[in-house]
C-alpha positions as CSV (number, residue, x, y, z in Angstrom):
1,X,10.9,20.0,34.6
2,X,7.3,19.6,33.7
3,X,4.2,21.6,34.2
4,X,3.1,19.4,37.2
5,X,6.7,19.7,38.6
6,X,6.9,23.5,37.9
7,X,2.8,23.8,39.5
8,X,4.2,22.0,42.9
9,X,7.4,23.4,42.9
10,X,5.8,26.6,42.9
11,X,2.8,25.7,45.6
12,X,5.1,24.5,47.6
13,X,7.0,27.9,48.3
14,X,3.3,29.6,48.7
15,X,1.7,30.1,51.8
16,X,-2.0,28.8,52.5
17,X,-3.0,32.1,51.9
18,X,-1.6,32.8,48.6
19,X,-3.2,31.5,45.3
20,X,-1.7,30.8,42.2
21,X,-3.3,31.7,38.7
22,X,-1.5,29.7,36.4
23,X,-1.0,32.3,33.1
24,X,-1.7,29.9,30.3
25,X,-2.2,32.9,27.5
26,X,-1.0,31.5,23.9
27,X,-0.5,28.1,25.6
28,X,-2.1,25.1,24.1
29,X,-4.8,22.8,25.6
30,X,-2.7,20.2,26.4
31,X,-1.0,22.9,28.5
32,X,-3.5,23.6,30.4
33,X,-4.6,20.3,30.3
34,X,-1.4,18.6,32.4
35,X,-1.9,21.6,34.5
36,X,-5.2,20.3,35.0
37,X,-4.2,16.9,35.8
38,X,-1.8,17.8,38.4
39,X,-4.8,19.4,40.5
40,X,-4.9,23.1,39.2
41,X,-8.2,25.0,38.6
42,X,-7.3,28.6,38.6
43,X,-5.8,29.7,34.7
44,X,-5.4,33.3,33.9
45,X,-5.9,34.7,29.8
46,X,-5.6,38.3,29.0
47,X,-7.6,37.8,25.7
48,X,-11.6,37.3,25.6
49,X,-11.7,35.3,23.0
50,X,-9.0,33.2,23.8
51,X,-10.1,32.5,26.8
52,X,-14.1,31.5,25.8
53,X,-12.5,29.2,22.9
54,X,-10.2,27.5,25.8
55,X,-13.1,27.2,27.8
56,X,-15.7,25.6,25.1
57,X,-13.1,22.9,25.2
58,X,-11.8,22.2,28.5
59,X,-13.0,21.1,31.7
60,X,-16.3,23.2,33.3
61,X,-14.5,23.2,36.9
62,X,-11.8,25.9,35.8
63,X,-11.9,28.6,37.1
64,X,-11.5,31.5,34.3
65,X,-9.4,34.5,35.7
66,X,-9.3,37.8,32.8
67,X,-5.7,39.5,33.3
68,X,-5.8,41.5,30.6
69,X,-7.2,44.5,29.7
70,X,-11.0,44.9,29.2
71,X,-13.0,46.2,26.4
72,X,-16.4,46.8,27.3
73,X,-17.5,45.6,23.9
74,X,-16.5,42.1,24.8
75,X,-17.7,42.0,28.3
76,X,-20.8,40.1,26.8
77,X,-18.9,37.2,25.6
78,X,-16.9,36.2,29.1
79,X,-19.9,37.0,31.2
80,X,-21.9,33.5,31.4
81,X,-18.2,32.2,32.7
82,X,-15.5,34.3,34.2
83,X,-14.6,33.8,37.6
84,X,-12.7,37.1,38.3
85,X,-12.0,39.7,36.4
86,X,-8.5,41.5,37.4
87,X,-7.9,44.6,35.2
88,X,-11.3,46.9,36.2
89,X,-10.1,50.3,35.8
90,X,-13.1,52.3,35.0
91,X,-17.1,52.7,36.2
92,X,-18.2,52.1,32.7
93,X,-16.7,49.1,32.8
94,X,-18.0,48.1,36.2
95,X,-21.8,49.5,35.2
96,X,-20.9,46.8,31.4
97,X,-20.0,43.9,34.0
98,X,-22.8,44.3,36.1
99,X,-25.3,44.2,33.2
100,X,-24.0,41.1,31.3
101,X,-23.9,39.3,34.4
102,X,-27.5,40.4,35.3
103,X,-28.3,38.2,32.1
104,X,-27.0,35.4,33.3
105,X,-27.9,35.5,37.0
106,X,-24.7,35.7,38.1
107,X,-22.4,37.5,40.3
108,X,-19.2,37.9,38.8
109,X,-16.3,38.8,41.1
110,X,-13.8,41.8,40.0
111,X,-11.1,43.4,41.3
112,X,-9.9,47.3,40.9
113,X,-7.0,47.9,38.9
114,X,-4.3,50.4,40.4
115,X,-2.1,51.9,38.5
116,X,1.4,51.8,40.5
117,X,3.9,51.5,37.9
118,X,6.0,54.1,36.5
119,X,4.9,53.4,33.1
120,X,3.0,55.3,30.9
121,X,1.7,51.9,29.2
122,X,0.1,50.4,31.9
123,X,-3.9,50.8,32.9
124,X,-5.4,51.5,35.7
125,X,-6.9,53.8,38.1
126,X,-5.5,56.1,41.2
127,X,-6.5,55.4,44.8
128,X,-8.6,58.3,45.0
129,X,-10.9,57.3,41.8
130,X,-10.9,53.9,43.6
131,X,-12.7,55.3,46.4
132,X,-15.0,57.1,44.8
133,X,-15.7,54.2,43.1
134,X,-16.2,51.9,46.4
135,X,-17.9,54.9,48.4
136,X,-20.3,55.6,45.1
137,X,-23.8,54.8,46.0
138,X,-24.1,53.8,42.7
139,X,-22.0,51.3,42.8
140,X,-23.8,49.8,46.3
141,X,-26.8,49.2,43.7
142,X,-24.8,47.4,41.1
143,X,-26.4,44.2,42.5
144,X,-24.3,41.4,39.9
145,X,-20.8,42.3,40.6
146,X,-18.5,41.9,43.7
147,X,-16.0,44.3,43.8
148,X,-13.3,41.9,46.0
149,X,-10.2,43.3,45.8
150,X,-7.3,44.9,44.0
151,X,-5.0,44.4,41.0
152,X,-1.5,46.3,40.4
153,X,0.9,45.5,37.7
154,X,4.9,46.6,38.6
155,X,7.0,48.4,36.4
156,X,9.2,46.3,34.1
157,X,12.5,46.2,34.9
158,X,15.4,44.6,36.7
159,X,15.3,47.4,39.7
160,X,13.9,45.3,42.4
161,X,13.9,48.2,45.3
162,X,11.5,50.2,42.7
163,X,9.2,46.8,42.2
164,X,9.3,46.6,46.3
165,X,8.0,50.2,46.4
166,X,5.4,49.8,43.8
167,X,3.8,46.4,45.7
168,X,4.0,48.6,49.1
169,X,1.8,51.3,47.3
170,X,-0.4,48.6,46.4
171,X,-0.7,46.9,50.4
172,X,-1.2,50.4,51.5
173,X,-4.1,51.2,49.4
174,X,-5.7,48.1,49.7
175,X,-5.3,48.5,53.6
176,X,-6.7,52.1,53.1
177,X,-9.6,51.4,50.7
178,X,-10.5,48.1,53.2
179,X,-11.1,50.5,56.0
180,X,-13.5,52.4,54.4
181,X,-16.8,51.8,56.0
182,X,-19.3,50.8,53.0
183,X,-21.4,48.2,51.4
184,X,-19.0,47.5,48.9
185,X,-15.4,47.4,51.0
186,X,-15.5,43.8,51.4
187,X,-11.8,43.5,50.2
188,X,-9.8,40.6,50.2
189,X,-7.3,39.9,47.3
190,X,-4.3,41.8,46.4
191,X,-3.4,40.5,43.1
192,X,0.2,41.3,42.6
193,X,3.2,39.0,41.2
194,X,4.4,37.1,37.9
195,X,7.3,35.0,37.4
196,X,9.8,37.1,37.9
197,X,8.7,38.9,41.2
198,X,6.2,37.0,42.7
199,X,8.1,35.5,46.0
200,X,8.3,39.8,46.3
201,X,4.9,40.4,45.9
202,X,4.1,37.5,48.5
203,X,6.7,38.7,50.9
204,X,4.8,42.9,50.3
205,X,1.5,41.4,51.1
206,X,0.3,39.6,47.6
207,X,-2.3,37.2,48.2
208,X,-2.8,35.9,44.6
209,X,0.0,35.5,42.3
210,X,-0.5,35.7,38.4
211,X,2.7,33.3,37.0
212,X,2.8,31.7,33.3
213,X,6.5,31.0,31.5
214,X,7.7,29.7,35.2
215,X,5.2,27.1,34.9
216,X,4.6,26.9,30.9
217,X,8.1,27.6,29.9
218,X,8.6,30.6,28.1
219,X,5.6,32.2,25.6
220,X,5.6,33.0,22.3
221,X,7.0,36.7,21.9
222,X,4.8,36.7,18.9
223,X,1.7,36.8,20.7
């Protein structure tokens, strides 16, 4: 099938509430292009650079989504762009954002990275530093960022009872965190789901769904 088939395809199984951020990482422009075409905005890159060469060149209605881990350092380069930034896991980094951002009198949207896998490899942060984070006065004056939700990556592997777990964890600390009473608990996105789980995630309480080879074909292992 094509992209556009594989996009509806996938729409079509999603409810109203659910987005789709088509994972075009290592993809070409064309790609992303007939994705494009068939009525998609939302396209997710895990590399900074990657992502502000893609978006020098495409359309200015895309909206940029950053999957991937974030280096401070290159914060800088996304800011005048990005649309939501996925994998926060750190106040540094949230105190980085809210400065480039400042520069370009913007708000940029970001979402708190939990860490619910069991793997040592993955980033992210507990749901006690994430409430620190959301009850930090600090963070209430940190006027260029929108803290709107949260981000959980599952463990690999084929165990789907384990994956079910994880995405529970994640629905129950997002319900948790969305009861605190403060300025910045205005929660609203669980990011959680790829290809291979994300009718799961949806079914656990996903509300955005981050899926690339079921709509690309499969990617390059090299990259």
């Amino acid at each position: 099938m094509s992209i556009r088939e594989n996009i509806n395809q996938i729409k079509a199984t999603l409810p109203d509430h659910v987005s789709l951020v088509a994972v075009s990482k290592t993809k070409p422009l064309d790609d992303i292009m007939e994705a494009y075409t068939a009525g998609h905005r939302d396209f997710g890159e895990n590399k900074i650079q990657e992502m502000v060469e893609k978006q020098e060149q495409l359309p200015r209605d895309i909206r940029w989504h950053m999957i991937g881990h974030v280096q401070r350092n290159k914060v800088k380069y996304m800011a005048p762009f990005v649309h939501l930034i996925h994998g926060v896991d750190n106040m540094k980094l949230l105190r980085e954002i809210d400065k480039q951002a400042k520069k370009h009198d913007r708000i940029i949207q970001c979402l708190l990275q939990i860490k619910i896998a069991a793997e040592e490899s993955k980033f992210g942060m507990s749901a006690e530093q994430a409430a620190l984070i959301l009850r930090s006065d600090e963070t209430a004056q940190l006027d260029h960022i929108a803290i709107v939700g949260l981000m959980g990556m599952a463990t690999f592997t084929e165990n789907m009872e384990q994956v079910k777990q994880e995405f529970t964890k994640l629905k129950t600390i997002f319900d948790e965190l969305k009861a605190l009473q403060t300025p910045n608990c205005n929660l609203q996105t669980i990011s959680m789901g790829m290809s291979g789980d994300y009718q799961l995630a949806v079914a656990c309480g996903s509300t955005m769904v981050r899926v690339g080879s079921s709509i690309f074909g499969e990617r390059n292992k090299n990259n």
